[in-house]
C-alpha positions as CSV (number, residue, x, y, z in Angstrom):
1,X,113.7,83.5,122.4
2,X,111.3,84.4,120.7
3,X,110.2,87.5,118.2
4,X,108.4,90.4,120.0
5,X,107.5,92.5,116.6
6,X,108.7,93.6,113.5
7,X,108.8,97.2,112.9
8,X,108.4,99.0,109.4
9,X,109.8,103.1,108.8
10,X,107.1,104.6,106.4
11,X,106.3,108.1,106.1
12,X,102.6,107.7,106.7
13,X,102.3,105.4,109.5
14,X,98.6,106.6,110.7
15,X,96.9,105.7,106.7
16,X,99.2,102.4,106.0
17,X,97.6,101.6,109.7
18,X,94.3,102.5,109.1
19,X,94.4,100.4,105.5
20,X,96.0,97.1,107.1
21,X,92.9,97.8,110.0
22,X,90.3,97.8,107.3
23,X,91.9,95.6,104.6
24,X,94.0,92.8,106.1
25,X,91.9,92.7,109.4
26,X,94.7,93.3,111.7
27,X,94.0,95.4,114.6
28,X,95.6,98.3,116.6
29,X,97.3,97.0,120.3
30,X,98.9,100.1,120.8
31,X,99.4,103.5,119.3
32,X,102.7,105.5,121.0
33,X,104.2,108.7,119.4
34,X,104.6,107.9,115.3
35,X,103.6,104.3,115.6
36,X,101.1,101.9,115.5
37,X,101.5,97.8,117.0
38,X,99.3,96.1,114.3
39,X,98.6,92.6,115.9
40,X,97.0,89.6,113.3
41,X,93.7,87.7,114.2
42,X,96.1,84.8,115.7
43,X,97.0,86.6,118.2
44,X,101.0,86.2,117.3
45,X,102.3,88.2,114.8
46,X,102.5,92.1,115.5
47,X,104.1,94.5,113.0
48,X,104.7,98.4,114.0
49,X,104.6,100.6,111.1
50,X,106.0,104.1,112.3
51,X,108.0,107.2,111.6
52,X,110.8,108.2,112.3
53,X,112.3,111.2,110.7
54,X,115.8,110.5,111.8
55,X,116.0,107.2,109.7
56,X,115.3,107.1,105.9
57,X,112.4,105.6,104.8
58,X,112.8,103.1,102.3
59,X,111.4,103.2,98.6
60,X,109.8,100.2,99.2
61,X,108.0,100.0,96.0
62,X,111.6,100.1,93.9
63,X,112.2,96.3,96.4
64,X,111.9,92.8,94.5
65,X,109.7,91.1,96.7
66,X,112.3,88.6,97.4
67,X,114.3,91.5,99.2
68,X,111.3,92.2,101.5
69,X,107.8,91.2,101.9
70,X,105.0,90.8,104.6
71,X,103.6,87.0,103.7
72,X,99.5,87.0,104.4
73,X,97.9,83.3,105.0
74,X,94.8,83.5,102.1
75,X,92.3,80.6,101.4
76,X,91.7,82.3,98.0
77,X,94.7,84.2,97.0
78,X,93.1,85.1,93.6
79,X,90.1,86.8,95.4
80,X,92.0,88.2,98.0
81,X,94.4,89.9,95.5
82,X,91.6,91.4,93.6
83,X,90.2,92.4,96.9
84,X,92.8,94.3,97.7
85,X,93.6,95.9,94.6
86,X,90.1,97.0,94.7
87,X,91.5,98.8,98.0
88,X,93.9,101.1,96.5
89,X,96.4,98.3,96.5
90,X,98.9,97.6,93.0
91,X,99.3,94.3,91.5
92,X,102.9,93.1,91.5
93,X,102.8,90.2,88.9
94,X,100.4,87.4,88.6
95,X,98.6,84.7,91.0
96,X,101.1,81.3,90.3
97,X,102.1,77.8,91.8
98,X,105.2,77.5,93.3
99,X,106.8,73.8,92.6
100,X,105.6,72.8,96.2
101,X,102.2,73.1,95.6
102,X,101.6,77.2,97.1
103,X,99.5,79.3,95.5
104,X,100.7,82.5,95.9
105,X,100.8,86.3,95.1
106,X,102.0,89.9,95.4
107,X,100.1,93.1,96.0
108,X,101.8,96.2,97.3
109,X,100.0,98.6,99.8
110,X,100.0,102.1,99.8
111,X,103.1,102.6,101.4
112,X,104.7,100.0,98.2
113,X,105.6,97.6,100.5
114,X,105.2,93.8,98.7
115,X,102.1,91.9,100.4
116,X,102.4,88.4,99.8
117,X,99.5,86.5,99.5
118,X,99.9,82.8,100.2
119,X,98.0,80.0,100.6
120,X,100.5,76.9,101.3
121,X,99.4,73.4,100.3
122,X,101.3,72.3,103.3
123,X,101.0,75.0,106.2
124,X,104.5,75.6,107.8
125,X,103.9,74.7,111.1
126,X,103.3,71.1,110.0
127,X,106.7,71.3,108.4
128,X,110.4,70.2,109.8
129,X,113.1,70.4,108.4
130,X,115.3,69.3,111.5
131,X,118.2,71.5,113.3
132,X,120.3,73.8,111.5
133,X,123.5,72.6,111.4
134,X,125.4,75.2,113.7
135,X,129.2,73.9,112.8
């Protein structure tokens, strides 16, 4: 198998659509009802960002990032964070190194949800780790 989409409950799904347009260069696939398929420049990630009044929305801004974030490939994560924060985005901590050698960093978007700017030294599709061990 493989995964179709992710899909995010916000209140505002038509501005948090329009700012990852302009501002993370996704684009729109497909707008139905509340929602909006936000597909990446790869051509293999897509994200919906909806709402849906008979679910809660989460206070995504009150997450650790660890609980939940949306990791962005970025050549220059310091740039791109100021970038971004320049949008109307908030600065979640500081640009650091992780011990493998990533250079990462977290900026939440209107809707609070934890953007994660990376920039790995080793990109993960170069990476194996071999099976999981399914005993």
């Amino acid at each position: 198998m493989r995964i179709e989409h992710l899909a995010v409950n916000v209140n505002n799904p038509v501005k948090l659509a329009e700012w990852y347009v302009r501002h993370l260069g996704l684009r729109i696939l497909r707008q139905a009802g509340s929602g909006y398929f936000l597909g990446d420049d790869g051509g293999r990630t897509v994200l919906e960002v909806y709402h849906n009044p008979a679910a809660p929305v989460a206070d995504f801004a009150a997450w650790p990032p660890p609980t939940f974030h949306i990791a962005l490939n970025a050549e220059d994560v310091a740039a791109e964070r100021q970038r971004l924060i320049a949008a109307g985005g908030r600065a979640d901590g500081e640009v650091s190194v992780s011990g493998a050698g990533d250079t990462l960093a977290i900026v939440r978007d209107p809707a609070g949800i934890a953007l994660q700017l990376i920039h790995r030294r080793t990109p993960l599709q170069h990476q194996t780790t071999g099976a999981i061990d399914k005993s």
